[in-house]
C-alpha positions in Angstrom: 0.0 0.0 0.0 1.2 3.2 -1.1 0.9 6.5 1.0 0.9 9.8 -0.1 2.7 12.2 2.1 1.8 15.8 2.4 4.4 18.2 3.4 3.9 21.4 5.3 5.2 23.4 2.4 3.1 21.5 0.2 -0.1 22.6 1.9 1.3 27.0 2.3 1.8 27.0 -1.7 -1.5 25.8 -2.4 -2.8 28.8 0.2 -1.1 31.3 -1.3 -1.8 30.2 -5.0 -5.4 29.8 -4.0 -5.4 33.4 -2.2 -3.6 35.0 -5.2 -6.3 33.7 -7.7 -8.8 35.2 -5.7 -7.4 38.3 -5.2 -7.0 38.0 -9.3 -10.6 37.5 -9.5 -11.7 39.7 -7.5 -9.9 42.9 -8.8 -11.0 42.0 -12.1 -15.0 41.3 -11.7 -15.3 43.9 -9.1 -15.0 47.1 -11.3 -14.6 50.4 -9.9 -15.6 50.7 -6.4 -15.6 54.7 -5.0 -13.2 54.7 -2.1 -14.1 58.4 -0.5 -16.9 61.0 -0.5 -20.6 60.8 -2.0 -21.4 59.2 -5.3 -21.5 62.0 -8.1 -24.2 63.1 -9.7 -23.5 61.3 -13.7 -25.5 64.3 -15.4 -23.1 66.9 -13.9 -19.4 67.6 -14.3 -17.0 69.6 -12.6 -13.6 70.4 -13.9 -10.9 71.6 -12.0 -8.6 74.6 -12.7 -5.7 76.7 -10.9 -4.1 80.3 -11.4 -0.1 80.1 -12.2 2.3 82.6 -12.6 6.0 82.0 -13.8 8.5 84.3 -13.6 12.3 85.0 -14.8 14.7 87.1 -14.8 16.8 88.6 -17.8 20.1 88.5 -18.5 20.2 92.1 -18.2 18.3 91.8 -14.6 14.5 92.7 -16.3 12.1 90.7 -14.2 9.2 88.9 -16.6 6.1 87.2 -15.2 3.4 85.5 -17.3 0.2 83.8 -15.7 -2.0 81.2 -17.1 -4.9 78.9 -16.1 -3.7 75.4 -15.4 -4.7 73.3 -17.5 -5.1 75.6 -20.1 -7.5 73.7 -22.0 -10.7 71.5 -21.3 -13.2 70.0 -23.4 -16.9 70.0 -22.4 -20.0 68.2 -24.1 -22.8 70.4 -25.5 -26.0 70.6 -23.7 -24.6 69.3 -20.1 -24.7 70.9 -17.0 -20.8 71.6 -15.6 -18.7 73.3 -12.9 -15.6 74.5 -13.3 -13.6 75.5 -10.1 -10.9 77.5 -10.0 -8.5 77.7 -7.2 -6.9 81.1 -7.3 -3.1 80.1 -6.4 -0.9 82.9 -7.5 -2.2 86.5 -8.4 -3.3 88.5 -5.5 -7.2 88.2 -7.9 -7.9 87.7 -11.7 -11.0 89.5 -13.0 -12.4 87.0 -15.8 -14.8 86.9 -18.3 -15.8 84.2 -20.4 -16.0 85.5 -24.6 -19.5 84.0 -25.8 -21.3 84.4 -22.8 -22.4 86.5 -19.9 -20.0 84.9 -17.5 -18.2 87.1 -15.6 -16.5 87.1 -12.1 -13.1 87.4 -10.3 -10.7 84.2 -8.8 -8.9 85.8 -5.8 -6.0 84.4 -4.2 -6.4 80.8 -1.8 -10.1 81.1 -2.6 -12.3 78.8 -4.8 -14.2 80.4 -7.8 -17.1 77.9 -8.6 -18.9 79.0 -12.3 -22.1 76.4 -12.9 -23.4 76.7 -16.2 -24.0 75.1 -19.9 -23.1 75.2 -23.5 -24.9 74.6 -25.5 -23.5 75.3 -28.8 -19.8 73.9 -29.9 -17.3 76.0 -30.3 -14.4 77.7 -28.2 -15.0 79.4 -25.8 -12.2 81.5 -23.9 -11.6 82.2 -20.1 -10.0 85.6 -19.9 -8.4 87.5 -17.2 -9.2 90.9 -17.6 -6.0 91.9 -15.7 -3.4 90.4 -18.0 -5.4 90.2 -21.3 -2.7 92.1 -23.9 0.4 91.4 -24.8 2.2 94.4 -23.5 3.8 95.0 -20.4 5.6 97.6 -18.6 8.4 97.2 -20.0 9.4 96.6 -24.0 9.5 92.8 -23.4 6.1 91.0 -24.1 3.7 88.6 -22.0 1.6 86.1 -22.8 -2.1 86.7 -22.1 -3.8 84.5 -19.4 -6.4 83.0 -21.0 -7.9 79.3 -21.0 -10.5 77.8 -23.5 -13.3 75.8 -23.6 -13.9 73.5 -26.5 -16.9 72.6 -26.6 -18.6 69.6 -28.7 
């Protein structure tokens, strides 16, 4: 008669391969499971913006700043309801408008700026601050304007 022997190290592999195929399973059948906060609501979105400023200085000691809107460009469906927040970073405030529209407000400094609407016809749309909107500076070196925009389709 014959006897099969079953070893200690026999028995932990078969443990550990059985616990690894489960945890296989289970991350893939699962889906996505919402760790923090509420459930969103699916018919609205909210996209997140910043103020940013970068400065340099010259080689012959001129000091240049340009500020933007980080990122500098989102992309919106037609017809749904969104936010778009803006955390005012850098800039003591930003007096905006948005071209297209009757949206108009101003992103201060370690505030949030929370604009709720819809578009609902495609195109681009820009965010502009009304403070640094032209190329010129004070000085004979130019800047960028701080604008973002909106596609929408």
């Amino acid at each position: 008669m014959r006897f099969f022997i079953v070893k200690k190290s026999w028995i932990v592999t078969v443990m550990l391969c059985f616990i690894v195929a489960l945890g296989g399973w289970y991350i893939v059948n699962v889906g996505i499971i919402p760790t923090t906060g509420k459930p969103t609501q699916e018919n609205k979105l909210t996209y997140h913006m910043i103020t940013s400023e970068f400065k340099t200085t010259l080689a012959d000691g001129t000091e240049i700043e340009a500020y933007r809107f980080d990122p500098g460009t989102i992309t919106v469906p037609k017809g749904k309801d969104i936010t778009i927040s803006i955390i005012g970073v850098n800039g003591s405030e930003h007096p905006y408008t948005i071209e297209g529209t009757d949206i108009s407000g101003v992103i201060k400094k370690g505030e949030e700026t929370i604009i709720n609407t819809r578009f609902d016809k495609p195109g681009v749309y820009q965010i502009i601050c009304t403070t640094h909107s032209d190329h010129a500076s004070h000085s004979h070196h130019k800047t960028p304007p701080m604008i973002a925009y909106i596609y929408v389709y």
